[in-house]
Every structure is written in C-alpha cells, then in structure tokens.
N, C-alpha and C positions, 0 to 999 in steps of 0.2 A: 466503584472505580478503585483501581490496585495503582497507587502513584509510586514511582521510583524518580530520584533527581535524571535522567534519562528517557524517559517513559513515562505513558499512562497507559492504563487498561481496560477497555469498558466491557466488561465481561456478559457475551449473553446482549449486547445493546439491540440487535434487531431480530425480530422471529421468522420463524424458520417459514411463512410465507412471504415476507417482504428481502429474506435472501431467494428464495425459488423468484419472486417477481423479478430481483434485479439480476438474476444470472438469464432468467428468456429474455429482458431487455439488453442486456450487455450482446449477449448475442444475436442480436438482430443488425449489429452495427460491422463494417468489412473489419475482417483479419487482416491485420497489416504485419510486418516483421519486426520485431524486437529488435534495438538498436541499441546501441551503451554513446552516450556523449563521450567516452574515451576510445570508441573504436574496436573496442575488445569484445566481437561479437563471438568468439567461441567460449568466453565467460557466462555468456545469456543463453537457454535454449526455453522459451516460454511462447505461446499464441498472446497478442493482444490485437485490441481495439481501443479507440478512444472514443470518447463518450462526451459530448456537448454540455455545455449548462443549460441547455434550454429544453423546452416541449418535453419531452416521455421523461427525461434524464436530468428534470428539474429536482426533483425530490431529493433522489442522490445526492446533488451540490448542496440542497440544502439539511442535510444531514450533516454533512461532512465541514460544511461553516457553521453549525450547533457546535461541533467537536471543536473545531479548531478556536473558537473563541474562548470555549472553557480551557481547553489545552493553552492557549497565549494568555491567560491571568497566571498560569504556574510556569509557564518558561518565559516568560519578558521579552518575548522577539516582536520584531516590528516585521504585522505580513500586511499585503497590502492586496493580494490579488490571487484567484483560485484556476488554473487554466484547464482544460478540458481532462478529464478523469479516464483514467486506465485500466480499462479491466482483462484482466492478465488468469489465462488457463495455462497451469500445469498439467498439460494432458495426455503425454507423452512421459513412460518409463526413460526414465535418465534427463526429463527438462527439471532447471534448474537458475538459479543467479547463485554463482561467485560473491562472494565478500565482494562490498563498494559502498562508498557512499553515493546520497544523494545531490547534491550539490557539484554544481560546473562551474569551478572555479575560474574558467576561460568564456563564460560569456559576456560581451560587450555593452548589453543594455543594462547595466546596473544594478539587477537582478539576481538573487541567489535564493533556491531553492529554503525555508527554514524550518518548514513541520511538514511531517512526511506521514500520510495516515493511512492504515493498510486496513480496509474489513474482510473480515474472514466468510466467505456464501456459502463456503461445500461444507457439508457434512463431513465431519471427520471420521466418522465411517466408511466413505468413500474413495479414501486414496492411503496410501502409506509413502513415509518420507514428504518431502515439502516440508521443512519445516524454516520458519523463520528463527535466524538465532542472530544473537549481534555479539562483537568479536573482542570489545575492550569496558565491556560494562553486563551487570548480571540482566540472566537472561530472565522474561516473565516464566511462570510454571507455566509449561506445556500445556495441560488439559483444560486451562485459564484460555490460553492464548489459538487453541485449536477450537476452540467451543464455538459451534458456527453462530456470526450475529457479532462477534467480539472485533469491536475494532482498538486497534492501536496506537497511538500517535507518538513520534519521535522528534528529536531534533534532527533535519536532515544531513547533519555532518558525520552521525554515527554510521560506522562500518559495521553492516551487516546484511545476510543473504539468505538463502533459499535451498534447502540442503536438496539433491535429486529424489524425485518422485520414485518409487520403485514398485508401484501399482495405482489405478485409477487415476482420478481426476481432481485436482485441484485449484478453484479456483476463488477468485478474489477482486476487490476493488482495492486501485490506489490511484493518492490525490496527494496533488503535495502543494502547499501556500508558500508563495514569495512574496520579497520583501528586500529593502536595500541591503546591498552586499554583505556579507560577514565582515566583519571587523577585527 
C-alpha cells in the first residue's frame, strides 16, 4: 500500500482473472447514461452501469468494504453505508470526467458522500489517455495507479477527473461510502 495524507494505493490488489471476471460481470448489467449531480453533463462522456450488493456482485461489495474499513482507520471519517457500485467504460475516443468532486453538497437526507474508491480492470495496454489525476494535492505515480487490479481510495471531496481516452477501452469500478454530512 502507497499512503499519501490524501490517498491510498493498493497496487496490483486483484489479478488479472478476477478483473476479466468483474468486467463480463459488470457488463451483463443495462448501460444507462452518465449523469453529474450538478447537471454538467457535457463535462462526463463515460458508459455506466450499476451494480447491486447482492447475488453475482457480492464479492465486489465485499472487496470494496475490505478497503474501505482499512482506508477509514487512516482517514477518521464516519461511513455508515455502501450503495450500489458503478462500473464506468471509457470506451469511446474523447470519453472523459472534467475535474469534480464527489460529494452533493445539496442532498436532503443527511448523507454525504466520504471515500470514494476507484479499481482499476483494463489492462493498461489497452487504451491510451484515461487517466485519473487529482487537481490540488500530488498525484500517485502513473504506472502505480494504471497497473490493472490497483485500487484507489480518496476522500470524496478532492477535485479530480479523468483526462480523454484517445484510443481503446477503459474501464473500472467505482464505489463510494457515505456517512453524516461533512462538517
């Protein structure tokens, strides 16, 4: 693990059959449309789907609450809850996420987004550009952070995005744990 006060980084965490498994699962689920909780949908050009805690897309959740419990002993947030998991292709020259944070600062049920955790499925041999960088704190090394099986976990307030794809296919799992408002 590569810890920054910002970040952690599990480099290499899952092999490169249990990324092939969860990318034929991820896609067995509908493509729906990328949407931004600010309405800025020419900032997003990505394929997702969502993905259940339960039945085939158990294991997923329970990866991702492995991580996020070790991640919440080094950042001290209070999560309380994991809602269904995103898995998002870049698959499209020119699809992309704009700089944003995670976090809806206008939601009414008391909830706010606070660790945001991204694993990496595609081979980084398979696509160029897509890259995750974040905008006001250092970024992880590159070939750390592309290494398929590496996931990453944030705090969800940091600004950062997804530079454009500019051949192949890109894709990934994201999961984000809430928890009472930011403070």
């Amino acid at each position: 693990m590569i810890n920054h006060p910002n970040w952690l980084l599990y480099e290499g965490f899952l092999s490169d059959e249990d990324c092939e498994r969860w990318i034929d699962l991820g896609r067995q689920a509908p493509i729906q449309e990328a949407k931004t909780f600010g309405g800025h949908d020419t900032h997003r050009k990505t394929d997702i789907r969502w993905l259940s805690n339960e039945g085939v897309y158990q294991e997923m959740h329970d990866v991702f609450k492995h991580i996020a419990l070790d991640a919440n002993q080094y950042f001290q947030t209070t999560i309380t809850r994991l809602p269904p998991l995103q898995f998002t292709e870049y698959s499209d020259v020119g699809h992309k996420y704009d700089m944003h944070h995670d976090v809806d600062y206008n939601r009414q049920d008391g909830l706010h987004r606070k660790l945001s955790i991204v694993v990496q499925l595609s081979d980084p041999e398979d696509y160029e550009g897509g890259v995750l960088t974040f905008a006001h704190t250092q970024n992880p090394e590159p070939s750390a952070l592309i290494k398929r099986g590496s996931i990453i976990c944030f705090l969800s307030y940091l600004e950062h995005g997804v530079s454009p794809i500019t051949k192949g296919d890109r894709t990934s799992l994201v999961g984000w744990f809430e928890g009472p408002r930011w403070r």
